[in-house]
C-alpha positions as CSV (number, residue, x, y, z in Angstrom):
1,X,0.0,0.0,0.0
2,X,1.6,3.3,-1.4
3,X,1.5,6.1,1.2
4,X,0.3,9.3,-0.7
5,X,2.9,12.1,0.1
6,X,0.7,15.3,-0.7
7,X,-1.7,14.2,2.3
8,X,-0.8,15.7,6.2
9,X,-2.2,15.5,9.2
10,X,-3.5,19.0,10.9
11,X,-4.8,18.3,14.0
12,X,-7.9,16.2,13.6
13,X,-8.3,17.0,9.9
14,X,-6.3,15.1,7.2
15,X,-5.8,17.8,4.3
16,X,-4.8,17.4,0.8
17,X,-2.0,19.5,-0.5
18,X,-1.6,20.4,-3.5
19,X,0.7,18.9,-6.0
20,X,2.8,21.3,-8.5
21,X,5.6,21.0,-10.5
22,X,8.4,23.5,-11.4
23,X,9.0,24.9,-14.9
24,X,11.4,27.3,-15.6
25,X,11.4,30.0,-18.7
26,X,14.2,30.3,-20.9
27,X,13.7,34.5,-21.9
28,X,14.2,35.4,-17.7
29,X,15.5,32.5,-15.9
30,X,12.5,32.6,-13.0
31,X,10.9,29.7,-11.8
32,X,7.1,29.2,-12.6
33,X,4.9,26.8,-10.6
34,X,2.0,24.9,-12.8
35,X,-0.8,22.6,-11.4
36,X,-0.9,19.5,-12.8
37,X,-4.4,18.3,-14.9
38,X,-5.4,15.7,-12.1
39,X,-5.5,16.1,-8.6
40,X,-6.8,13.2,-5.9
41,X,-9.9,14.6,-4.4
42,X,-10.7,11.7,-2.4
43,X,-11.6,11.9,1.5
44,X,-10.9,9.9,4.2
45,X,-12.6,10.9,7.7
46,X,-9.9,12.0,10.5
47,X,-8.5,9.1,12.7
48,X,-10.6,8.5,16.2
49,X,-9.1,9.2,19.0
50,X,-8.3,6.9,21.6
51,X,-9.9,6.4,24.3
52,X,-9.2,4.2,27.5
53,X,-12.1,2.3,26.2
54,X,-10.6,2.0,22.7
55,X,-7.6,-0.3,23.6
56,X,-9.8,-3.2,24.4
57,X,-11.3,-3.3,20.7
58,X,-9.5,-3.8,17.6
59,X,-10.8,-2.7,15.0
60,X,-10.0,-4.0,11.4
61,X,-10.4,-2.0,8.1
62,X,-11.8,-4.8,5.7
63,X,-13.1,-2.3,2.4
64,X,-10.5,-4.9,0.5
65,X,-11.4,-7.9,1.4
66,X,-14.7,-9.6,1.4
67,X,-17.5,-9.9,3.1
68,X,-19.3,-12.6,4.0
69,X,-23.0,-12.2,3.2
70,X,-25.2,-13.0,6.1
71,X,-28.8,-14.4,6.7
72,X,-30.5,-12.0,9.0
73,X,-33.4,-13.0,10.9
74,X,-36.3,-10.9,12.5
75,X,-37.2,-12.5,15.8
76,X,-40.4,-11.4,17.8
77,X,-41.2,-11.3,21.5
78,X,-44.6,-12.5,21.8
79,X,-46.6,-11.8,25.1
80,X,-47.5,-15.4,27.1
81,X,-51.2,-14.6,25.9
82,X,-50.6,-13.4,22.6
83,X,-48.1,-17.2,22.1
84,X,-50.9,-19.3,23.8
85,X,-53.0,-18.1,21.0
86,X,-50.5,-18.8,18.3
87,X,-49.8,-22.3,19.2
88,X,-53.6,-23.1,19.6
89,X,-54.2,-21.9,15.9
90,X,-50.7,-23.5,14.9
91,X,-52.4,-27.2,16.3
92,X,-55.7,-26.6,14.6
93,X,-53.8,-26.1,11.2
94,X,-51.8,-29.1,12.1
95,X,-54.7,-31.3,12.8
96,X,-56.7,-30.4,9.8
97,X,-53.3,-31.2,7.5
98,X,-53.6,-34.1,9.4
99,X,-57.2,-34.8,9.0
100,X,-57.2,-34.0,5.4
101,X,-54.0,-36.4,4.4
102,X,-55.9,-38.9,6.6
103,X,-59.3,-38.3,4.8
104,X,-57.0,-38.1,0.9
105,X,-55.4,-41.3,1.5
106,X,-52.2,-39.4,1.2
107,X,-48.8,-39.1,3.4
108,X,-47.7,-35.9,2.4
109,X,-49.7,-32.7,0.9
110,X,-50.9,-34.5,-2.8
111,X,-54.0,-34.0,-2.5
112,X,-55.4,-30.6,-4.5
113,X,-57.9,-29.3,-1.3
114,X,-57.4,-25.8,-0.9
115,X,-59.0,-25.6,2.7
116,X,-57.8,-22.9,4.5
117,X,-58.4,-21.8,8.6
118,X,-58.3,-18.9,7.8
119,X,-61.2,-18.0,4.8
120,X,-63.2,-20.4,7.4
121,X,-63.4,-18.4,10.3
122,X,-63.9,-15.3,8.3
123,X,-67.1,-16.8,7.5
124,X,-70.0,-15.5,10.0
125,X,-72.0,-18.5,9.9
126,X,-71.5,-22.5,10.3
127,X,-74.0,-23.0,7.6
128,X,-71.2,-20.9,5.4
129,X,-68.6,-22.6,7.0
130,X,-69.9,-25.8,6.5
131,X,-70.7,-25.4,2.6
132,X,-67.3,-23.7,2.1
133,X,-66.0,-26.9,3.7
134,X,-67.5,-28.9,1.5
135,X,-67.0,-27.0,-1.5
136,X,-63.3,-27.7,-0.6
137,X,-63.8,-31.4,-0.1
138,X,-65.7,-32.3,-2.9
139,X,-63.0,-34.6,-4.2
140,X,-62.5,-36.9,-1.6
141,X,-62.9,-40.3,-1.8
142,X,-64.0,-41.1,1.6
143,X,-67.8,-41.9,2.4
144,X,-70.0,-38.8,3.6
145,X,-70.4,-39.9,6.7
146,X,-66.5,-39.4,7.5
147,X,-66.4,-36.4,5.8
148,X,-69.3,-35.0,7.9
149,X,-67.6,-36.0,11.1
150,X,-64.5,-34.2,9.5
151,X,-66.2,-30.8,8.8
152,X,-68.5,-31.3,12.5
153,X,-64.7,-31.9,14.1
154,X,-63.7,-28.6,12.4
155,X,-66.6,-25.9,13.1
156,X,-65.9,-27.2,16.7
157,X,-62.5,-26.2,16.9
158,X,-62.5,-23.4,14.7
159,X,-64.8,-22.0,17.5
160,X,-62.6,-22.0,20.3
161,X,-60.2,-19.8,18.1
């Protein structure tokens, strides 16, 4: 790393001086000073200066090398009330994925029912919840009595929410 020799220190400011070069005329023999085309107008902020505290950190200047990009997660404290709701919705879901791999014949998410919690309790009543339901479930190769158990099962606990 090449230590550029027009910058100094003053105090807490780093300053740029000025670069120029030295011509001399033939007709009166004085010296003439002429700026050069480019000058390095770069900044760097002032050093920090040290603390007590500041001996007990290094710090390392790594604009050259590189960084290693990061996965950054948000994490939320949730009030005991506010995560005893959360987990009881989080067991309804699991029991109707469940349920509904139970009632496809299926052991993983094949089947194509789009039931969701969530458009069911946005329903006002259990006659709309019910028909939604089985809107959802038409597809399902189970008798109608197991369904019916199924979607009965499912107004109950989607009450308690």
């Amino acid at each position: 790393m090449s230590r550029n020799p027009f910058r100094k220190t003053v105090g807490l400011y780093e300053v740029m001086a000025t670069p120029y070069t030295t011509t001399t005329h033939d007709t009166k023999g004085e010296t003439a000073y002429t700026k050069p085309n480019q000058m390095d107008t770069s900044y760097s902020p002032p050093p920090k200066p040290r603390t007590q505290e500041s001996h007990k950190n290094v710090e390392f200047n790594l604009k050259d090398q590189h960084k290693e990009n990061k996965k950054k997660y948000l994490t939320a404290k949730y009030g005991a009330h506010q995560m005893f709701l959360i987990k009881k919705r989080l067991g309804v879901e699991m029991w109707i994925f469940d349920e509904l791999r139970k009632l496809y014949n299926c052991e993983n998410d094949d089947h194509d029912c789009e039931l969701e919690l969530e458009d069911i309790l946005n329903l006002d009543t259990d006659t709309e919840r019910r028909d939604y339901a089985l809107q959802q479930l038409q597809d399902v190769k189970q008798p109608p009595d197991v369904v019916n158990a199924f979607i009965e099962e499912l107004l109950q606990r989607a009450k308690t929410l």
